[in-house]
Residue frames relative to the residue before (quaternion, step in Angstrom):
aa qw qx qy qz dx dy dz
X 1.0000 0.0000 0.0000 0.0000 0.00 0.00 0.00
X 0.4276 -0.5796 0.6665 0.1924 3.77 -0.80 1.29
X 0.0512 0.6594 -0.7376 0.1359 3.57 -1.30 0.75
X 0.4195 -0.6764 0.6012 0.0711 3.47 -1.77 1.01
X 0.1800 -0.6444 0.6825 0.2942 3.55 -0.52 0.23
X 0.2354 -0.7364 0.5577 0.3021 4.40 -1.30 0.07
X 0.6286 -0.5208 0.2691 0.5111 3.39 0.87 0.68
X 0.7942 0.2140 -0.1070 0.5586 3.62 -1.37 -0.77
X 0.9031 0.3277 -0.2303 0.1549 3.31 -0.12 -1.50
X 0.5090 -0.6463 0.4237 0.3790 3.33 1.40 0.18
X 0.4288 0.6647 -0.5094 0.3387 3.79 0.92 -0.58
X 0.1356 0.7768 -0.6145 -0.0238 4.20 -0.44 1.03
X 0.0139 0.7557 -0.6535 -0.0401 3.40 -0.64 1.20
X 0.6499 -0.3785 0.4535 0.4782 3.29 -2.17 -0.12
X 0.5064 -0.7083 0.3887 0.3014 3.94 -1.24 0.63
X 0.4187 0.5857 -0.5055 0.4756 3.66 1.46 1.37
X 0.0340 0.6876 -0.7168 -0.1105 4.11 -0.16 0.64
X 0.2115 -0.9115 0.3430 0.0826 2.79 -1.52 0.26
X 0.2405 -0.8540 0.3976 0.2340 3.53 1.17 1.90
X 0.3045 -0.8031 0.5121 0.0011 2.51 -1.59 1.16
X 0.2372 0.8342 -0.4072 0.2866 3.35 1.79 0.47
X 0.7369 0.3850 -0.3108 0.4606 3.66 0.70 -0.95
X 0.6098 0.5360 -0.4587 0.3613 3.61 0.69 -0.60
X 0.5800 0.4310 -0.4918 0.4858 4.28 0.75 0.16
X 0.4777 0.5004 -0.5794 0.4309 3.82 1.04 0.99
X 0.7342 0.5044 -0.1942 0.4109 3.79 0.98 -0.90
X 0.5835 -0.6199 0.3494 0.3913 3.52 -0.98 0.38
X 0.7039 -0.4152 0.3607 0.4495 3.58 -1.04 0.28
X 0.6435 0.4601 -0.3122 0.5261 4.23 0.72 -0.64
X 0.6779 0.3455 -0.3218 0.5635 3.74 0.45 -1.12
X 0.7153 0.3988 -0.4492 0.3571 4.04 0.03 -0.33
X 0.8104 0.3413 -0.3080 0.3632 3.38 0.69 -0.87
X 0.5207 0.5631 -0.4532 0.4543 3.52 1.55 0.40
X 0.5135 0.5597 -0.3717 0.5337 3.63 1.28 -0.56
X 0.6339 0.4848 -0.3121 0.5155 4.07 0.47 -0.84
X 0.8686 0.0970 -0.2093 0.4386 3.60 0.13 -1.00
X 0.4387 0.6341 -0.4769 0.4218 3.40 1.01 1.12
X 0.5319 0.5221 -0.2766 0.6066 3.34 1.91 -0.91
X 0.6128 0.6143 -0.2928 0.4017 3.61 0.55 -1.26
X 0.7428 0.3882 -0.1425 0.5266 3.96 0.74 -1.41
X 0.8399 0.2725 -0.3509 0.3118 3.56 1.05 0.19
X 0.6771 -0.3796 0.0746 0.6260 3.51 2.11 0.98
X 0.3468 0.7412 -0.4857 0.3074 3.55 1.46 0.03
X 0.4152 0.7144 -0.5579 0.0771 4.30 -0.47 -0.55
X 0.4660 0.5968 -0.5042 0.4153 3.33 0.43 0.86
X 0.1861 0.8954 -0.4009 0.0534 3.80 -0.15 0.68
X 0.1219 -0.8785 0.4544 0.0829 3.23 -0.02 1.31
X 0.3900 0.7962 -0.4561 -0.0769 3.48 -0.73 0.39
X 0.5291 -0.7701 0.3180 0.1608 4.19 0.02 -0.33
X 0.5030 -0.5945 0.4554 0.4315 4.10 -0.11 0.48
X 0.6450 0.5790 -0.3272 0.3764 3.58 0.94 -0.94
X 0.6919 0.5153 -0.2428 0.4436 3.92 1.00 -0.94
X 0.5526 -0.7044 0.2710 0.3537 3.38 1.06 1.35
X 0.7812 -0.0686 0.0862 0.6145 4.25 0.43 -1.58
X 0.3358 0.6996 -0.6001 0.1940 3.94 0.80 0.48
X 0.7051 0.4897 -0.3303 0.3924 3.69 1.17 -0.54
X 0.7120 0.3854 -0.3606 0.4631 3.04 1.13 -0.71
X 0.5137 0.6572 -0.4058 0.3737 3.91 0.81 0.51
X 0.5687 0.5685 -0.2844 0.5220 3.20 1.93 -1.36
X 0.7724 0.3439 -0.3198 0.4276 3.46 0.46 -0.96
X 0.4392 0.6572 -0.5264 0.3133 3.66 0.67 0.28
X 0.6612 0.6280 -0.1615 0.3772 2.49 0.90 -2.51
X 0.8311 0.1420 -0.0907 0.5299 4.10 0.75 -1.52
X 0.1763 0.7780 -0.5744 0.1835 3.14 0.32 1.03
X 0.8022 0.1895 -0.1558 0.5444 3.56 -0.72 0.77
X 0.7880 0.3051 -0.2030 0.4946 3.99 1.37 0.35
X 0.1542 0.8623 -0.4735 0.0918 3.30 1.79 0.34
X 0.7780 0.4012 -0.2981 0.3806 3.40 0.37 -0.82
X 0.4770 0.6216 -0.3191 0.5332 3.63 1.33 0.66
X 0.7563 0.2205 -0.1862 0.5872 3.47 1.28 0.10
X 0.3920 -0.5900 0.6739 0.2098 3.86 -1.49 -0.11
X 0.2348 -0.7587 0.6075 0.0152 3.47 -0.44 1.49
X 0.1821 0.6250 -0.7572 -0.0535 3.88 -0.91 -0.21
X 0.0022 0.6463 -0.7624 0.0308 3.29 -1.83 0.70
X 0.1690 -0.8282 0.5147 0.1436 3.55 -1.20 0.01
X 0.3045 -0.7276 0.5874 0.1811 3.82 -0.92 0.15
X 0.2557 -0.5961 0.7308 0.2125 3.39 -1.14 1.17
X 0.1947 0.7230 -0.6590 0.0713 4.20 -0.19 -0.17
X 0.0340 0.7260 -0.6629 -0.1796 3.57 -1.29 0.20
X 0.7005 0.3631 -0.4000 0.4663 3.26 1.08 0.61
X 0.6721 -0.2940 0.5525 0.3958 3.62 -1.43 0.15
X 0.7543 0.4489 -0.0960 0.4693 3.60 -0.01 -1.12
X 0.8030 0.2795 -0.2759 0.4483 3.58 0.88 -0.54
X 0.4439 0.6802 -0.3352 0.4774 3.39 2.11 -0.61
X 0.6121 0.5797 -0.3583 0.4012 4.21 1.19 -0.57
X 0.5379 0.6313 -0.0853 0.5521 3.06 1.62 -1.87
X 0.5575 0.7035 -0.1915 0.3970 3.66 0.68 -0.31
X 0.8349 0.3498 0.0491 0.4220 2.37 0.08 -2.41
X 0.6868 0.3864 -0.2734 0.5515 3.76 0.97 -1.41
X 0.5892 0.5109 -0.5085 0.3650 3.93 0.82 -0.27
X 0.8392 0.2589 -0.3375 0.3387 3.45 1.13 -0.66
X 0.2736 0.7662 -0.4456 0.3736 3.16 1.03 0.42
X 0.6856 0.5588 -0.2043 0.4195 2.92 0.68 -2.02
X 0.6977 0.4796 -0.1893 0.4974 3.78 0.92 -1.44
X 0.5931 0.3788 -0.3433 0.6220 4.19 0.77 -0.86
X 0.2999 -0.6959 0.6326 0.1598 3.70 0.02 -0.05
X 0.5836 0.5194 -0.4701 0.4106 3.28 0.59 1.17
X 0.0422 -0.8163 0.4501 0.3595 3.48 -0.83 -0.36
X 0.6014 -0.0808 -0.5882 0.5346 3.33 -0.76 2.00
X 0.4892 -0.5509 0.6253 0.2572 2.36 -2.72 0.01
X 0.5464 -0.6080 0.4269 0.3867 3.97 -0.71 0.29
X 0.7378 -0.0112 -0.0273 0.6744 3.67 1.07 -0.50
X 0.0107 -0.6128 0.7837 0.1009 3.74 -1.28 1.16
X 0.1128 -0.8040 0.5754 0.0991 2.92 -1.63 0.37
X 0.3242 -0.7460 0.4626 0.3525 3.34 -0.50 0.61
X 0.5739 -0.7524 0.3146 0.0751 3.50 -1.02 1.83
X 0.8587 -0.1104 0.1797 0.4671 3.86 0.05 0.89
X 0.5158 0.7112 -0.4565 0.1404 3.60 1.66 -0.80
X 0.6495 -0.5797 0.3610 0.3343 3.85 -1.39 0.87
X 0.8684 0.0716 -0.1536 0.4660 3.64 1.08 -0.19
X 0.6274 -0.4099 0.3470 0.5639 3.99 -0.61 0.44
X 0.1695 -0.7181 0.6381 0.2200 3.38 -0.90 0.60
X 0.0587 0.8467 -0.5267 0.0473 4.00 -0.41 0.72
X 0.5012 -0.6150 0.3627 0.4888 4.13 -0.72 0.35
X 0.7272 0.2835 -0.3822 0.4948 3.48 -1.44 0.85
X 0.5819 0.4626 -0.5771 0.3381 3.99 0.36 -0.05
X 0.5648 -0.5914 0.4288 0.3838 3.88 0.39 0.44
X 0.2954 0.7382 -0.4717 0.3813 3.71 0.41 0.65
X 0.1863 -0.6755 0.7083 0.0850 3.36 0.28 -1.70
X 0.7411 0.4155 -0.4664 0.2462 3.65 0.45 -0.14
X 0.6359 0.3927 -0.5078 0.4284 3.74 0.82 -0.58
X 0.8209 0.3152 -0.4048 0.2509 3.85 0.18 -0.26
X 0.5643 0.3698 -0.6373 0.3724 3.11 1.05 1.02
X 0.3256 0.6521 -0.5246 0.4401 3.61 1.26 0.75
X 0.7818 0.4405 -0.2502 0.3635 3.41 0.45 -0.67
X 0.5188 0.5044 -0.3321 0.6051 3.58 1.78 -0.82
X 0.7548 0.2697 -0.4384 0.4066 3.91 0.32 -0.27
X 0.6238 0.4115 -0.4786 0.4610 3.56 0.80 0.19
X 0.6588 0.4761 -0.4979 0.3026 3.99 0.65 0.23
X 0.6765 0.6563 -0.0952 0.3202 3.04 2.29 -0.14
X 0.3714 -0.7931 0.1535 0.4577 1.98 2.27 0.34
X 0.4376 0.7232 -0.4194 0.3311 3.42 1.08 0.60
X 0.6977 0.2551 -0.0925 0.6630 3.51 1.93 -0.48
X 0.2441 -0.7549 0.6026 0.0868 3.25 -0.33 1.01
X 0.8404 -0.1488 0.1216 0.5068 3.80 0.36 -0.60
X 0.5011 -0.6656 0.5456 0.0912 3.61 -1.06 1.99
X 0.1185 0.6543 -0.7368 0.1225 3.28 -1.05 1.13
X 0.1904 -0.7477 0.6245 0.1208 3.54 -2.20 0.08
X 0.2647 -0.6929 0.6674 0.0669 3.80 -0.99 0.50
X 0.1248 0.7541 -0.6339 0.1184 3.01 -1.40 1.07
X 0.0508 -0.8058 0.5675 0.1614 3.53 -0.79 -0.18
X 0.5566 0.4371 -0.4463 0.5477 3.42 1.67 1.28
X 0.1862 -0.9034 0.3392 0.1849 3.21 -0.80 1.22
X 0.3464 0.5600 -0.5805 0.4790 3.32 1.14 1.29
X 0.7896 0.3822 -0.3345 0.3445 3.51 0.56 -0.14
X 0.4616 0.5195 -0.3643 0.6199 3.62 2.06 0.26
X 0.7007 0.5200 -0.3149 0.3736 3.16 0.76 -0.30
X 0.6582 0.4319 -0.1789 0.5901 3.50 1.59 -0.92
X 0.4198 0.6067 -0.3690 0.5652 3.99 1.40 0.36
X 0.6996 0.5108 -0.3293 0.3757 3.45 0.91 -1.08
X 0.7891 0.3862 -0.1174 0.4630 2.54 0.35 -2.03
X 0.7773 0.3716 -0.4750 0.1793 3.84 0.43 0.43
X 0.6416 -0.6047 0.2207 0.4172 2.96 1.48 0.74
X 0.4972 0.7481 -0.3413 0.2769 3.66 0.90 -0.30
X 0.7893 0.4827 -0.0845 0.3700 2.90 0.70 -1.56
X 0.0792 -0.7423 0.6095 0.2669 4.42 -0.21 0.35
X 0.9027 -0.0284 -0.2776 0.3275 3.82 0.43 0.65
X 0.3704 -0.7154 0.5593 0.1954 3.68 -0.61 -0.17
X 0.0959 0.7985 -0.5808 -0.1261 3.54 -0.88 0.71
X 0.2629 -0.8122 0.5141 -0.0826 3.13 -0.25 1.25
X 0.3366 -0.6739 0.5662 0.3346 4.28 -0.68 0.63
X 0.3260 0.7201 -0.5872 0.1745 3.78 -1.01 1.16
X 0.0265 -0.6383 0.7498 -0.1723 2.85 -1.30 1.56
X 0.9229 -0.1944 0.1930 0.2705 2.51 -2.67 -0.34
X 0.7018 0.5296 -0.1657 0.4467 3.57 1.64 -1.23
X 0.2422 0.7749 -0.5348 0.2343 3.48 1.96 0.01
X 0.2287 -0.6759 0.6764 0.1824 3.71 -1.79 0.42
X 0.7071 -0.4353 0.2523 0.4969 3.70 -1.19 0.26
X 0.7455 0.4475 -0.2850 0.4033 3.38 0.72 -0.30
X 0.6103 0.4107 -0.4957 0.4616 3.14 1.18 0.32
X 0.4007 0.6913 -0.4117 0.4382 3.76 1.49 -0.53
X 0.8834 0.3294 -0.1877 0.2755 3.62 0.53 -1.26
X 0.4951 0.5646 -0.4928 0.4396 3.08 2.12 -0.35
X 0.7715 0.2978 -0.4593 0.3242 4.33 0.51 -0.85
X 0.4911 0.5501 -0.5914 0.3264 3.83 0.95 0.84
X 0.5125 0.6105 -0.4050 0.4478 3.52 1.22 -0.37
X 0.5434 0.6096 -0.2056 0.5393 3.61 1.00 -1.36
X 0.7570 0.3831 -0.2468 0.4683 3.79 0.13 -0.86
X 0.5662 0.5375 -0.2746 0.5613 3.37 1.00 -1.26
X 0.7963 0.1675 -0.2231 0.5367 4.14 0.24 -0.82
X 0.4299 -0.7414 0.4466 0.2570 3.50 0.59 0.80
X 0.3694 0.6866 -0.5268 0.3386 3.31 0.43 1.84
X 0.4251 -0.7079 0.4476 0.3433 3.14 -0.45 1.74
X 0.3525 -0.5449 0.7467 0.1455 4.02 -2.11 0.88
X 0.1485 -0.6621 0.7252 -0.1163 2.60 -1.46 1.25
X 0.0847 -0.7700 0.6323 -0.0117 3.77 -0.22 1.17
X 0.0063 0.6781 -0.7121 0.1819 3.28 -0.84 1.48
X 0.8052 -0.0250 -0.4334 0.4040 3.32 -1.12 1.60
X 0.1295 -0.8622 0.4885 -0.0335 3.17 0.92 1.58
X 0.7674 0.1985 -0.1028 0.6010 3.80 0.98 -0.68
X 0.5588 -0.7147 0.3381 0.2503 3.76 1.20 1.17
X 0.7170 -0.4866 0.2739 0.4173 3.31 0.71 1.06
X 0.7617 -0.3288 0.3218 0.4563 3.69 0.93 0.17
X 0.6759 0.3806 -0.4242 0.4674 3.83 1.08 -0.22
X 0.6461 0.3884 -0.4323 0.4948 3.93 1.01 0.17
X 0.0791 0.8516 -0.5144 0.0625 3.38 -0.68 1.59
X 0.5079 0.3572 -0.4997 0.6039 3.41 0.48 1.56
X 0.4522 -0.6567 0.6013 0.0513 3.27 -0.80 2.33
X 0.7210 0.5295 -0.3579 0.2678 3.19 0.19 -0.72
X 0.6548 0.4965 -0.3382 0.4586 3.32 0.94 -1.13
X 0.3427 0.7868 -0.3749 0.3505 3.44 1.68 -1.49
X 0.7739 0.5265 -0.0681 0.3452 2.92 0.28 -2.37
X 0.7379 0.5001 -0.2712 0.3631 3.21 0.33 -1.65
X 0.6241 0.6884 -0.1594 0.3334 3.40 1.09 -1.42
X 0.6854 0.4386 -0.2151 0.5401 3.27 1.05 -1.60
X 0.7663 0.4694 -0.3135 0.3068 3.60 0.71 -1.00
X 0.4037 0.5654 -0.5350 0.4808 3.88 1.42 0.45
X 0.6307 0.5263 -0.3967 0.4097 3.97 0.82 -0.23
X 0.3104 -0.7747 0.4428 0.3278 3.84 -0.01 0.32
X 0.6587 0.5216 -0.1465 0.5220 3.11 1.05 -1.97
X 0.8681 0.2895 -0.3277 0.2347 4.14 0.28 -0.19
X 0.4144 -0.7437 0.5162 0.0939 2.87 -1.33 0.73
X 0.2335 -0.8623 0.4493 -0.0057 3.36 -0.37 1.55
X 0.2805 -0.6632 0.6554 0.2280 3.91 -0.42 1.40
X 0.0625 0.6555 -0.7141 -0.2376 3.61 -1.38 -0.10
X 0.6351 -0.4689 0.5237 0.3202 3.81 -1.18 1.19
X 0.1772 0.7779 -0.6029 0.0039 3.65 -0.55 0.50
X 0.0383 -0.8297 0.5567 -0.0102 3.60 -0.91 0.73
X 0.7674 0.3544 -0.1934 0.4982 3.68 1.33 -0.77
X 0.4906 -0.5032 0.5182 0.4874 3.79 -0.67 -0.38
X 0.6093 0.6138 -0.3937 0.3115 3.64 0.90 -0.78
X 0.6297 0.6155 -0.1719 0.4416 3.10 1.53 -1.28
X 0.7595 0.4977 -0.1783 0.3791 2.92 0.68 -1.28
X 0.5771 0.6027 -0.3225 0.4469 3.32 1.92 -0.75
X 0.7101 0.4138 -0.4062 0.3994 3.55 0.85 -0.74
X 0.6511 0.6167 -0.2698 0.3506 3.57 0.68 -0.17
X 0.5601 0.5489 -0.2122 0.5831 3.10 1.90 -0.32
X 0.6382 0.6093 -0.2256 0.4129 3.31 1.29 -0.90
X 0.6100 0.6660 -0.1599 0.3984 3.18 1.56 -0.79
X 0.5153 0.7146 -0.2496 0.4020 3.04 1.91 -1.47
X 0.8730 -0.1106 -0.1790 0.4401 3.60 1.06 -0.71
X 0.5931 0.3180 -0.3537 0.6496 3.48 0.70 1.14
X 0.1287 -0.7219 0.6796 0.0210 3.74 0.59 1.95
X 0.5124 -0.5415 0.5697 0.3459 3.26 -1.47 0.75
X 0.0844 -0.6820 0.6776 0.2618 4.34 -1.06 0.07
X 0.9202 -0.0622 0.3291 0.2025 2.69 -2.22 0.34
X 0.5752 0.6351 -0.5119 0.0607 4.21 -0.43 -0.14
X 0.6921 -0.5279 0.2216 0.4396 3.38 -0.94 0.72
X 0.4663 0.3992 -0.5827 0.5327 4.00 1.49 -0.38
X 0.6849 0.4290 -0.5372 0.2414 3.47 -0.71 -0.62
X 0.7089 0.5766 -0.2220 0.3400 3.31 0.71 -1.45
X 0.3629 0.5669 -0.4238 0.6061 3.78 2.30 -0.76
X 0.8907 0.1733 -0.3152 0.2780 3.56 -0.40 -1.25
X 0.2160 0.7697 -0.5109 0.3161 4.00 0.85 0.73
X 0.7993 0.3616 0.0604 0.4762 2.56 0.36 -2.14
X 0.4577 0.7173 -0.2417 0.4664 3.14 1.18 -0.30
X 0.6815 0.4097 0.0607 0.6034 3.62 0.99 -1.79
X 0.7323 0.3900 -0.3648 0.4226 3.41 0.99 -0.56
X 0.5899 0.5462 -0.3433 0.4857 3.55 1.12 -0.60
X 0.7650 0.4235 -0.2809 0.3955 3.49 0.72 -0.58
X 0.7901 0.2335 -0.2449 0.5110 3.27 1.15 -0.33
X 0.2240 0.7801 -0.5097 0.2857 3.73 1.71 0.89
X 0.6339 0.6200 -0.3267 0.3272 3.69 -0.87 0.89
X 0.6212 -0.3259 0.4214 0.5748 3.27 -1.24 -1.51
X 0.5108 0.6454 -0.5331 0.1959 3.49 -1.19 1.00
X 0.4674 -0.7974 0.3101 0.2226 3.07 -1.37 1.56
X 0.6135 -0.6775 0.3763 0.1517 3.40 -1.17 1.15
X 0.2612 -0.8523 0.3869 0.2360 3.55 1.89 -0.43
X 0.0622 0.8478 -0.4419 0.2865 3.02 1.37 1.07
X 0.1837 -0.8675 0.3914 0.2461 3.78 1.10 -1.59
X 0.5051 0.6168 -0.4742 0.3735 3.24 1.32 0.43
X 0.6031 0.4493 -0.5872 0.2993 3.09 0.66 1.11
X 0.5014 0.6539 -0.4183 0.3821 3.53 1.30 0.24
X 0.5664 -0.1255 -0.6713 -0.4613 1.32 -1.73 0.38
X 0.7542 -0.4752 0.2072 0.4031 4.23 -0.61 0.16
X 0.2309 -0.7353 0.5315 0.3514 3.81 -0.08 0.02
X 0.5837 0.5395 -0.2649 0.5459 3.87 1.51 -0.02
X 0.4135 -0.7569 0.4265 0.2725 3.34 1.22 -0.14
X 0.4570 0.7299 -0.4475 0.2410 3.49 1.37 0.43
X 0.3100 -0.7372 0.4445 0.4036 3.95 -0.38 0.64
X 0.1620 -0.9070 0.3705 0.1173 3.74 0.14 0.90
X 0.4204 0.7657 -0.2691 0.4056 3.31 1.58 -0.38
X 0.8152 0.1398 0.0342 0.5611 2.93 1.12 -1.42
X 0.5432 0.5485 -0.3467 0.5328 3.71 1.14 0.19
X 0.7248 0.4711 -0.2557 0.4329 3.68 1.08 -0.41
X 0.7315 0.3050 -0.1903 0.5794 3.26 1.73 0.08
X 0.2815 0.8184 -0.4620 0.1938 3.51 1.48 0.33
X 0.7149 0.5229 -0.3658 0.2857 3.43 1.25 -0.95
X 0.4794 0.6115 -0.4139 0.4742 3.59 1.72 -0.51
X 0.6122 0.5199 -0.4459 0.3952 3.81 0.71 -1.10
X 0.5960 0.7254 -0.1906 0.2868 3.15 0.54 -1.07
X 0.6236 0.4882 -0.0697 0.6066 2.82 1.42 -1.60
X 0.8452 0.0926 -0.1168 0.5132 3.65 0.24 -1.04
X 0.6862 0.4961 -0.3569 0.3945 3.65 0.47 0.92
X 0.3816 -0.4910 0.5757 0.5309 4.22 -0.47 -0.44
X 0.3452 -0.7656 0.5298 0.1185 2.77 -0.69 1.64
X 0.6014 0.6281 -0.3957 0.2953 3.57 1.24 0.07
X 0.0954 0.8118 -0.2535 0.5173 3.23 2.40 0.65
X 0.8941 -0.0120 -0.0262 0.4469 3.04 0.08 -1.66
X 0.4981 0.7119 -0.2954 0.3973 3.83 1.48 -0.24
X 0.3095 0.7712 -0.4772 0.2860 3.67 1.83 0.66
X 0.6900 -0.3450 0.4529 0.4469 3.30 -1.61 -0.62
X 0.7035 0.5811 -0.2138 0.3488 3.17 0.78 -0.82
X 0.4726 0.6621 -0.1913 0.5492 3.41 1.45 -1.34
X 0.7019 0.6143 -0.0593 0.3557 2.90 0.37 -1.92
X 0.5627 0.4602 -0.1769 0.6636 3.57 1.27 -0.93
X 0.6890 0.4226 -0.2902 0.5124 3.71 -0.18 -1.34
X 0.6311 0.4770 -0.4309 0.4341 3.61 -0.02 -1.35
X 0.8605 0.2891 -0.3482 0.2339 3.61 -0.16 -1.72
X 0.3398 0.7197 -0.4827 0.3655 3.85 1.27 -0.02
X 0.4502 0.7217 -0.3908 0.3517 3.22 0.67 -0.35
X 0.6365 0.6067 -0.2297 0.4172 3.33 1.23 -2.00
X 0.6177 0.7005 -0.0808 0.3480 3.33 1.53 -1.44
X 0.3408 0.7763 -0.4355 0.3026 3.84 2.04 -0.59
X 0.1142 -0.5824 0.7629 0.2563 3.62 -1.48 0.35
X 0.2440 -0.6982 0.6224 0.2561 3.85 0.14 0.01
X 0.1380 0.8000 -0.5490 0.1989 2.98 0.47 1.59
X 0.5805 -0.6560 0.3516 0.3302 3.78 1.14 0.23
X 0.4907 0.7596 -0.3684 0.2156 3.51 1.42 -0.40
X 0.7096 0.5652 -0.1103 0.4059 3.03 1.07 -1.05
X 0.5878 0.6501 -0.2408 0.4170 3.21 1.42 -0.75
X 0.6012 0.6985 0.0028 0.3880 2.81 1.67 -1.94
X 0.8057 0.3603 0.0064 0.4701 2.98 1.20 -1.26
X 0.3817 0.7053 -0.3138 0.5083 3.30 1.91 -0.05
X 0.3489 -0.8156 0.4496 0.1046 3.39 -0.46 1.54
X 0.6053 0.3623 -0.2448 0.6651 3.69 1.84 -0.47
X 0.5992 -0.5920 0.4721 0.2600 3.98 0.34 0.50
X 0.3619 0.7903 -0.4525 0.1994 3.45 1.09 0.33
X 0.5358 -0.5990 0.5747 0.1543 3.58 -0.70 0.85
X 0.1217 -0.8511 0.5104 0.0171 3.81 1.37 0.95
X 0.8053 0.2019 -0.3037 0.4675 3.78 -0.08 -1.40
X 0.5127 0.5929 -0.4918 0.3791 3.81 0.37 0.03
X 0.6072 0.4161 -0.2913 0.6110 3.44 1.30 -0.86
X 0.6564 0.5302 -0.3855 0.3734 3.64 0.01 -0.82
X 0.7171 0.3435 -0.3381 0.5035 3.95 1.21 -0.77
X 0.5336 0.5305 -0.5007 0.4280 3.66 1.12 -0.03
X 0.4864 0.6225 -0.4245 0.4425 3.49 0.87 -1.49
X 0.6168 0.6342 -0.3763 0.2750 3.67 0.42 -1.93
X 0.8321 0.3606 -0.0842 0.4129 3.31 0.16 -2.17
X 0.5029 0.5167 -0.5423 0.4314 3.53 0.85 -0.65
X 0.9105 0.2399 -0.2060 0.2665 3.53 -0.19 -1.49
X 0.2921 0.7276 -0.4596 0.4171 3.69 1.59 0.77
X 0.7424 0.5442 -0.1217 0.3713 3.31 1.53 -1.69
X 0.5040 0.6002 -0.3264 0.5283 3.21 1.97 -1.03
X 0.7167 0.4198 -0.3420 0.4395 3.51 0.62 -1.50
X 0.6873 0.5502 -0.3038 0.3642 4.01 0.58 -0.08
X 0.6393 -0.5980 0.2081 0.4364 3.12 1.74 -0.48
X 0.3489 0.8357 -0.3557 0.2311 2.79 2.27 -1.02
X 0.0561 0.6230 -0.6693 -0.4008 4.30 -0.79 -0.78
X 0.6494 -0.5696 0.4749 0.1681 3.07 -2.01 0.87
């Protein structure tokens, strides 16, 4: 079994975390059988967050009565001191436990650090002398603000989106990370759904020593190929390496990562996933995405106030409603017969 060390903290798991965002689609029975199905085959890395509506209150089902048999992480979006308490005891209260092994502060727009007038790292630090936090981590998906986590030394990890489609700067932020002995966390390890061959996923992440890839799990199917890996790690072969390079040319540019921090819309448009339909499109049976439903979401679009919000709020600077009217016409043309 391949295992990760997370820097500082000593935390060594097997090199399969396991995000729990998708499992607050599934009922309470199918999540906590998916968890202690991951859990019984070397999985114990669990990532999930106050923000993912019931993913906490599934984890603590799922490890009730074996907490100390697994590695919780959760995270707070707080922007206050006050809301970072409110947080913390809410997830507690839901993980049935009382601390978590890694909090993290959730996506927040600037390093949070003591004396910036916040209040949040030192009430980060009072819940880790309380033994309610065991070890201080951050998430981002801006790299001026992963970058200003490192270098101030605070922080014992960083989760940060890297894959196969990584650029030199994302290469140099987890050499920076390695160099300050801050455990990586690689969250959208398979790009939100537009990288669909685990393996390469797999193959890719495992030339990094130091990282530790969540994969979004929601089925058993999913969860099966990732388990499979545990002993027989896919390597390196020149097909994979064809369909890298392959994926990188095609998805090289502007495009949205379906991250969702730009939701939510005042237009009710589902932008996450409407701003990138034409890639889905591209790498999926487009008869997938060419439902009634789609169909509905897609035409909201018509519905934009180009109010700028979204743009604003785009952690990669993406020009969102410009995409959202390409997104538009591409999948007008599918629905017409047009090919892309």
């Amino acid at each position: 079994m391949v295992t990760v060390t997370l820097g500082k903290t000593g935390i060594t798991v097997n090199k399969n975390g396991f995000g729990a965002l998708p499992i607050q689609r599934i009922s309470d029975e199918a999540a906590v059988s998916l968890l202690r199905k991951a859990f019984q085959h070397g999985i114990t890395f669990f990532d999930t967050a106050r923000f993912y509506t019931d993913s906490e209150h599934k984890i603590g089902l799922a490890f009730a009565g074996m907490r100390q048999q697994v590695y919780i992480a959760t995270k707070t979006g707080a922007v206050t001191a006050e809301g970072f308490w409110k947080d913390l005891e809410t997830s507690l209260g839901e993980l049935n436990t009382d601390y978590v092994d890694l909090y993290q502060f959730h996506n927040p727009s600037f390093c949070p650090v003591p004396g910036d007038g916040s209040g949040l790292y030192e009430a980060m630090l009072q819940a880790k002398a309380e033994g309610k936090v065991r070890h201080i981590g951050i998430t981002n998906h801006r790299l001026s603000v992963a970058q200003k986590a490192i270098e101030s030394g605070l922080y014992e990890t960083l989760q940060f989106p890297f894959c196969y489609l990584a650029n030199e700067k994302d290469l140099q932020l987890l050499k920076a990370c390695e160099q300050a002995n801050m455990g990586f966390i690689a969250m959208k390890s398979l790009s939100g759904g537009l990288i669909t061959n685990s393996k390469a996923a797999y193959a890719f992440a495992a030339q990094y020593e130091s990282v530790l890839p969540i994969w979004g799990i929601q089925r058993e199917s999913e969860l099966d190929e990732f388990l499979a890996y545990i002993d027989t790690p896919p390597a390196m072969t020149p097909e994979l390496a064809a369909q890298i390079e392959a994926d990188r040319k095609a998805l090289s540019g502007e495009f949205c990562r379906g991250c969702g921090y730009c939701m939510p819309c005042p237009a009710g448009i589902e932008i996450n996933n409407c701003a990138r339909m034409s890639l889905m499109l591209r790498r999926a049976p487009s008869e997938n995405y060419l439902n009634a439903e789609n169909q509905a979401k897609m035409k909201q679009i018509e519905n934009c106030l180009h109010c700028g919000q979204c743009r604003a709020k785009c952690p990669y600077g993406l020009d969102t409603p410009t995409l959202l009217e390409k997104n538009y016409k591409d999948y007008q043309e599918v629905l017409a017969g047009k090919p892309l």
